[in-house]
C-alpha positions in Angstrom: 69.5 10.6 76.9 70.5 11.7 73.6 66.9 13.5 72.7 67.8 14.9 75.5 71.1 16.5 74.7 69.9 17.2 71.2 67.3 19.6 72.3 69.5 21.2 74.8 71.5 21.9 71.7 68.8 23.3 69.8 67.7 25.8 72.6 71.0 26.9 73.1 71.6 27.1 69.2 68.2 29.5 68.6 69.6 31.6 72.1 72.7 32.4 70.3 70.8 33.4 66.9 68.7 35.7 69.0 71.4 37.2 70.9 73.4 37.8 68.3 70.2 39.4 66.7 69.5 41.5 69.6 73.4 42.8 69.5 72.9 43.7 65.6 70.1 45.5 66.4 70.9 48.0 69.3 74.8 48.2 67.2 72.5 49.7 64.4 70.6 51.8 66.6 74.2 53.2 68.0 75.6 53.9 64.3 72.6 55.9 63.4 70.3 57.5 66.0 72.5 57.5 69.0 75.3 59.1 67.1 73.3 61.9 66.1 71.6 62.1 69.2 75.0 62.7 70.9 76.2 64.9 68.4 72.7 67.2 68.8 73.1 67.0 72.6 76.7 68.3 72.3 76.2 71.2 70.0 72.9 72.1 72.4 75.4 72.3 75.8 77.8 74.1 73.5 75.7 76.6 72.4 74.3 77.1 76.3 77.9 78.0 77.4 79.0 80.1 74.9 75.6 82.1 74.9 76.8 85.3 76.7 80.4 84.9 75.6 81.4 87.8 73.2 82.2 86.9 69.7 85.9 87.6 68.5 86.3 89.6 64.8 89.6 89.0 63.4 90.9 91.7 61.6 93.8 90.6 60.2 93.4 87.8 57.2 94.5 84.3 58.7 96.4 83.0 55.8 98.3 86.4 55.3 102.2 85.8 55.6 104.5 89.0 56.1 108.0 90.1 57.7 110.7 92.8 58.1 113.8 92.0 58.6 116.6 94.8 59.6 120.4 94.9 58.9 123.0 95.2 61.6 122.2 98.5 63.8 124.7 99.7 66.1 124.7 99.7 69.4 126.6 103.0 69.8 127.6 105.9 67.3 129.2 109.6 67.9 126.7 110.6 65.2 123.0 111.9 65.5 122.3 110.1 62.3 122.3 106.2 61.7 121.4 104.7 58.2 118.5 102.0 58.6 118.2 98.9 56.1 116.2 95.6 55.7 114.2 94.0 53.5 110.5 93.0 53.6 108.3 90.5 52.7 104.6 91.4 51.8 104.7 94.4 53.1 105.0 97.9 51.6 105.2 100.4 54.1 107.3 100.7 57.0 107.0 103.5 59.9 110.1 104.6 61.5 110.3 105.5 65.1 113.1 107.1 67.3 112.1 107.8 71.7 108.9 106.7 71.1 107.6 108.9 68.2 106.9 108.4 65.0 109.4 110.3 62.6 108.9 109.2 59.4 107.0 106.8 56.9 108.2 105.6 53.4 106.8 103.0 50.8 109.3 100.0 49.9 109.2 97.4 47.6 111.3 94.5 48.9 114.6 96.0 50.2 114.6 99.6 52.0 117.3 102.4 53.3 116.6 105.0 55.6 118.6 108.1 57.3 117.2 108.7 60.6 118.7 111.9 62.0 118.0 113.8 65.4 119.4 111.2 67.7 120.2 112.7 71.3 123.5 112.1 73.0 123.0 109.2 75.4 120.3 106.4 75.0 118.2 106.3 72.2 115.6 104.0 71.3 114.7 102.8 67.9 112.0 100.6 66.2 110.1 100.3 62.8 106.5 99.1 62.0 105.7 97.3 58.6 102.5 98.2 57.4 100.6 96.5 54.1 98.0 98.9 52.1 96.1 96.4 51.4 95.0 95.0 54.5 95.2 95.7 58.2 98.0 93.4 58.9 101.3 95.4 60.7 104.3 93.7 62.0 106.8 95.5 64.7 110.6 95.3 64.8 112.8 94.5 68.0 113.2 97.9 69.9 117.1 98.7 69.3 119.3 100.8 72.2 121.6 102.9 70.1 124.3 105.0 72.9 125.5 108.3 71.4 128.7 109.6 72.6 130.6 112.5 70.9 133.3 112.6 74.0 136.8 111.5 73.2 137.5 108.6 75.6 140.7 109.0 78.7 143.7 108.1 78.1 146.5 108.6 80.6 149.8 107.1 80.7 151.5 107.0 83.9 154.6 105.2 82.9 157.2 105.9 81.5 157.4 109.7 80.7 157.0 111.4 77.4 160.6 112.2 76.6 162.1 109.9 79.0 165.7 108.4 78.7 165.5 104.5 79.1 169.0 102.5 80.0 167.1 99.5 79.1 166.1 97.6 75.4 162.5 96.7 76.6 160.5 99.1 78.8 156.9 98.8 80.1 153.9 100.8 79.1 151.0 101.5 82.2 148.1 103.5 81.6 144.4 103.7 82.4 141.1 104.4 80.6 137.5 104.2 80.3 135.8 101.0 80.5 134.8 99.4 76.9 137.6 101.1 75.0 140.1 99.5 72.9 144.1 100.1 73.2 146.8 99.7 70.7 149.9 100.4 71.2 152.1 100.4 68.0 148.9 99.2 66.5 149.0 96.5 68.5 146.0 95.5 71.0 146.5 95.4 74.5 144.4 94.1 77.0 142.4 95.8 79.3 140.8 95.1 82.9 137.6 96.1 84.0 139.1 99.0 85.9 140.2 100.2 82.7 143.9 99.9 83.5 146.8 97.8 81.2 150.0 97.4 80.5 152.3 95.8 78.0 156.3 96.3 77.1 157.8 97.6 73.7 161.5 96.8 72.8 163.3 99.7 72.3 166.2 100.5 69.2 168.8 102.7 70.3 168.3 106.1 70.0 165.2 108.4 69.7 161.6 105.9 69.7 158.3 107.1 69.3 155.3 104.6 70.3 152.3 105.7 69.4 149.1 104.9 71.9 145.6 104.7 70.9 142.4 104.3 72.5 139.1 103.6 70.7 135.6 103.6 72.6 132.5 101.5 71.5 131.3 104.8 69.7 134.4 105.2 67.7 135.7 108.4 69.5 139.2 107.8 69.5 141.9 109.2 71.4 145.9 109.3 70.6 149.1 110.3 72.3 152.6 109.7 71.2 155.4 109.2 73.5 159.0 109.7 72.7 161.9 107.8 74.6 165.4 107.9 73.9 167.0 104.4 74.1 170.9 104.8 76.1 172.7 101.4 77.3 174.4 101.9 80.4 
């Protein structure tokens, strides 16, 4: 019984040598042919579906780095002329254009400055290239919307009336103007609605009083009138 189990042991003991053997084997097979077999058979189907695909050129040098950065433009003037600043990085050219066409184009090193006249009166349109003269590499601005508008904005008071005698120390001012224009009255703001109308009450001395109303527009067209009310107690 015990020769028995012995050589059971022994069999089972040279099947686990030879397994084990077998496993090195085809693990070393893996780690050196197969690998490179899979490799070869993936580069072969790689290079069958890319066959009639066109190849791409790239122009512009991938480790090339460049900007532009522009300085507050306005978003509304009662000039045809704006001044254009910024700064760039890398670049040393920079192409100006105004509606679509190209206007002007000056060398910069690092910081720039630019008049740009011949703006039209209502919607203009305004955006700059930077350009490098040593390679192909160009970088385009945000297009601005600069409003011009020579037109003094409207300004009508409809209460009280210019030379108007006033029994009482406070009296209310009403008027009405454009949309996106500022008020002062007495250089001080008022408020006004999106109909353009406001209102707001001045105390009064006794006697003559002059109260001086403004109106400014996002352009800076500005508008004045001056009112004069006498002050009486009843």
């Amino acid at each position: 019984m015990k020769r028995l189990e012995t050589h059971q042991k022994r069999v089972l003991s040279r099947n686990l040598v030879l397994i084990s053997l077998i496993f090195l084997i085809v693990l070393f097979f893996i780690l050196t042919t197969g690998i490179k077999f899979l490799l070869n058979a993936a580069v072969f189907v790689s290079q069958l579906t890319n066959k009639n695909k066109p190849q791409i050129t790239l122009t512009q040098k991938s480790n090339f780095f460049g900007d532009i950065d522009i300085n507050d433009i306005p978003s509304a003037t009662n000039s045809s002329s704006i001044i254009i600043s910024g700064r760039l990085v890398n670049y040393d050219l920079v192409d100006f254009y105004l509606n679509s066409k190209k206007i002007k184009e000056v060398e910069a090193i690092d910081n720039f400055e630019q008049q740009i006249d011949d703006l039209i009166n209502g919607n203009n349109e305004i955006y700059l290239v930077a350009k490098s003269k040593n390679n192909s590499s160009t970088k385009k601005t945000t297009t601005y919307q600069v409003i011009v508008k020579k037109e003094k904005p409207n300004l009508e008071i409809t209460q009280p009336k210019d030379g108007e005698t006033i029994s009482t120390e406070e009296v209310k001012i009403i008027g009405k103007t454009d949309k996106e224009v500022i008020i002062d009255v007495n250089n001080f703001p008022v408020v006004v609605n999106a109909l353009g109308e406001f209102q707001t009450s001045v105390k009064l001395n006794p006697g003559e009083n002059k109260i001086n109303i403004s109106a400014q527009d996002i352009a800076g067209n500005m508008e004045t009138k001056t009112l004069t009310l006498v002050y009486e107690k009843d």
